[in-house]
N, C-alpha and C positions, 0 to 999 in steps of 0.2 A: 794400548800399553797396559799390561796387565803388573801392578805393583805387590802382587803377593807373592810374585819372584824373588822379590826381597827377603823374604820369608822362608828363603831357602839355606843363603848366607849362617855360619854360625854366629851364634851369639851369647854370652856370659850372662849371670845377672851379678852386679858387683854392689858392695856401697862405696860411694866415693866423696870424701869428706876433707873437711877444713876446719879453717876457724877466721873470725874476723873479730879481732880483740879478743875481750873475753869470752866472747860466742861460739860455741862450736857447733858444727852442724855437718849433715849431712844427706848425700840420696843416694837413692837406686839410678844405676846405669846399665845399660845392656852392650854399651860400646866403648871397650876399652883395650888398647893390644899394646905390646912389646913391638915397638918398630926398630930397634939398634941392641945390638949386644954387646958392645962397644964403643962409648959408654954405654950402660943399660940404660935404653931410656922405655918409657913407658907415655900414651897416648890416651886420652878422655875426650868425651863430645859432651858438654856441658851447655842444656837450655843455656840464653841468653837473660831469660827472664829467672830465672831460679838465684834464690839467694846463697845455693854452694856455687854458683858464676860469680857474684857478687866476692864472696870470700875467694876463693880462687888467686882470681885477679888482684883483690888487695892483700893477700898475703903471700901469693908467691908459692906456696905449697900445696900439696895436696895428699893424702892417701886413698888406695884402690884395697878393698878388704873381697876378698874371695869368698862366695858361701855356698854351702854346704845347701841338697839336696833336701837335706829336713829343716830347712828354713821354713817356716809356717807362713802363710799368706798373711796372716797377723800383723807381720814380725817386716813382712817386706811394703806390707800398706803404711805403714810407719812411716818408712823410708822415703816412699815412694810415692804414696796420694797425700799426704798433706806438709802444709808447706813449713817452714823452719821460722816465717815469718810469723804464725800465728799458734805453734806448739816448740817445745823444745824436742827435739827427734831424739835426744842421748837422756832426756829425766827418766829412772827407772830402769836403766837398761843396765850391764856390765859393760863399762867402757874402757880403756885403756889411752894413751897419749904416745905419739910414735916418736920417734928422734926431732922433728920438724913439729913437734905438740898440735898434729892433726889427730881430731879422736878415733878409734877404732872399736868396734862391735868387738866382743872375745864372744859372745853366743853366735852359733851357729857360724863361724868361719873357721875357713881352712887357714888361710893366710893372708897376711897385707903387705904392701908395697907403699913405701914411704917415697916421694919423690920433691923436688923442689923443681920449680917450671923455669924452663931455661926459652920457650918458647911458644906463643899463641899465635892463630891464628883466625879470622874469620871465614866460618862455612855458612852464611846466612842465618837460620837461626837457632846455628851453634857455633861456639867456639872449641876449637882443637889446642888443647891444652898440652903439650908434650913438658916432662919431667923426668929430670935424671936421675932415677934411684939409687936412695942415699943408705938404705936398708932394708930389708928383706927379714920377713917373720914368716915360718911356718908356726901356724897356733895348733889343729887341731886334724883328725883325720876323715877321709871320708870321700864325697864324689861332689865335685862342682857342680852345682845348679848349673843349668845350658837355659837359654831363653826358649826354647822350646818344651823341656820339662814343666817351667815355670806356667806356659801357655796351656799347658797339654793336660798335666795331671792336676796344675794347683788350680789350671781356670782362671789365672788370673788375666788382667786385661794390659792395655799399653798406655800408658799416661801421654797426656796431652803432651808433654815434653819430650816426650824419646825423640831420639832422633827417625826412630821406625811407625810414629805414630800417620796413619793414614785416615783422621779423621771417624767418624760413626761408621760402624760395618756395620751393614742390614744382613741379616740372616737371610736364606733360600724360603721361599714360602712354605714351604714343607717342614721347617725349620723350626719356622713359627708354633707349629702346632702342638695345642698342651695335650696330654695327654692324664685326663681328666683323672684315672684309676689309679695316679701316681701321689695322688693327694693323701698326706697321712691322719690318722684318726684326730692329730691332733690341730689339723691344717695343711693348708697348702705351703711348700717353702719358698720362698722369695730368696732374688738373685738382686746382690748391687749393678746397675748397669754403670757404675763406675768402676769400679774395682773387684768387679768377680765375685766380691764373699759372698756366700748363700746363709742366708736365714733360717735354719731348720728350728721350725716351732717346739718341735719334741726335745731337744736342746735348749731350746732361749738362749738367755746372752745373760749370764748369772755373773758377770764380771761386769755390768752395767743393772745388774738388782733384776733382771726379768728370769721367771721362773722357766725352769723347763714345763711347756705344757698351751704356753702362753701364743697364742694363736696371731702371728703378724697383723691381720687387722684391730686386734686391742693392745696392740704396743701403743705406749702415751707420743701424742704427736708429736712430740719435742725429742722423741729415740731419734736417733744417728747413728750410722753406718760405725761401727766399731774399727774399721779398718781402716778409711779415705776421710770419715766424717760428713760423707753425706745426708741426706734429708729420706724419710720415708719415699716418696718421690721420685727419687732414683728408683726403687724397686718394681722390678717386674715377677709377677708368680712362674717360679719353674715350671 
């Protein structure tokens, strides 16, 4: 059985958020569809272990925010690689409060869908969340991010939680191999093997004080992934 048939299916990248008391929070989904047009309801596949499952369930609500194609890998590692448990996902961002006072990104979406959950279900290690859309926002114009654009152009990876997550993919041996001339004057770039973002030395990471120039091997051991928050560690040299 080959499972990258799956890989074929489309796929969105959405954020889909809640709140649990005064908390709001929210993630990246790649699985969410319109199954009734009367009433409109709208469908989410929601980790078991993620704390928007947790909000969810306790509050009953939820919003699906659509994004836009110039969503920065940034912008979706936020969302998406770390968790609501140990950062606030909406500090610093432009947010908004839907009808159901679920938060919503206004950067980079096109539109959200407010709904209230009329019905869950268990898919082992998801829950099927259906909700009847209570309002409808177009915010902004532009072309839906597809999970494959996401995968293709931004590089980025599939979190341990999607629902499409198949474990560590090994590359083809050929795959493997560096190609040594591609190194630049001012180093080699390193790739997160958690969340795709590349390290390009001739850049740095000047939103975290390292200079453009500054060579991945003398980053201070205690640097982290700017996007997932992982460890030097993760990194392998492109």
């Amino acid at each position: 059985m080959n499972l990258d048939a799956l890989l074929t299916l489309s796929y969105g990248v959405y954020v889909v958020s809640s709140r649990l008391g005064d908390k709001l929070n929210g993630q990246i989904s790649n699985t969410a569809m319109q199954v009734s047009s009367s009433p409109p309801l709208i469908t989410v596949a929601i980790n078991k272990g993620a704390l928007t499952h947790e909000c969810i369930a306790e509050a009953g609500v939820f919003a699906v925010t659509i994004l836009s194609e110039k969503a920065p890998l940034e912008f979706i590692g936020r969302f998406g690689f770390k968790s609501g448990r140990d950062v606030d996902k909406f500090e610093g961002i432009d947010y908004r409060l839907t009808q159901t006072q679920s938060p919503y990104p206004t950067d980079y979406a096109l539109s959200v869908l407010d709904a209230e959950v009329i019905k869950s279900d268990d898919m082992g290690s998801h829950t099927l969340f259906t909700g009847k859309i209570v309002d409808a926002r177009i915010i902004g114009e532009g072309i839906p991010m597809t999970y494959q654009f996401y995968r293709e152009n931004l590089r980025g990876k599939t979190p341990p939680t999607a629902p499409t997550y198949k474990g560590e993919q090994v590359p083809p041996d050929d795959a493997k191999e560096m190609d040594e001339n591609k190194a630049t004057a001012a180093g080699r770039s390193y790739v997160c093997e958690v969340c795709g973002y590349v390290y390009d030395p001739a850049q740095g990471d000047p939103d975290n004080g390292i200079e453009p120039g500054t060579k991945f091997e003398d980053l201070p051991d205690d640097w982290r992934c700017p996007v997932c928050d992982a460890n030097k560690s993760e990194f392998e040299p492109v």
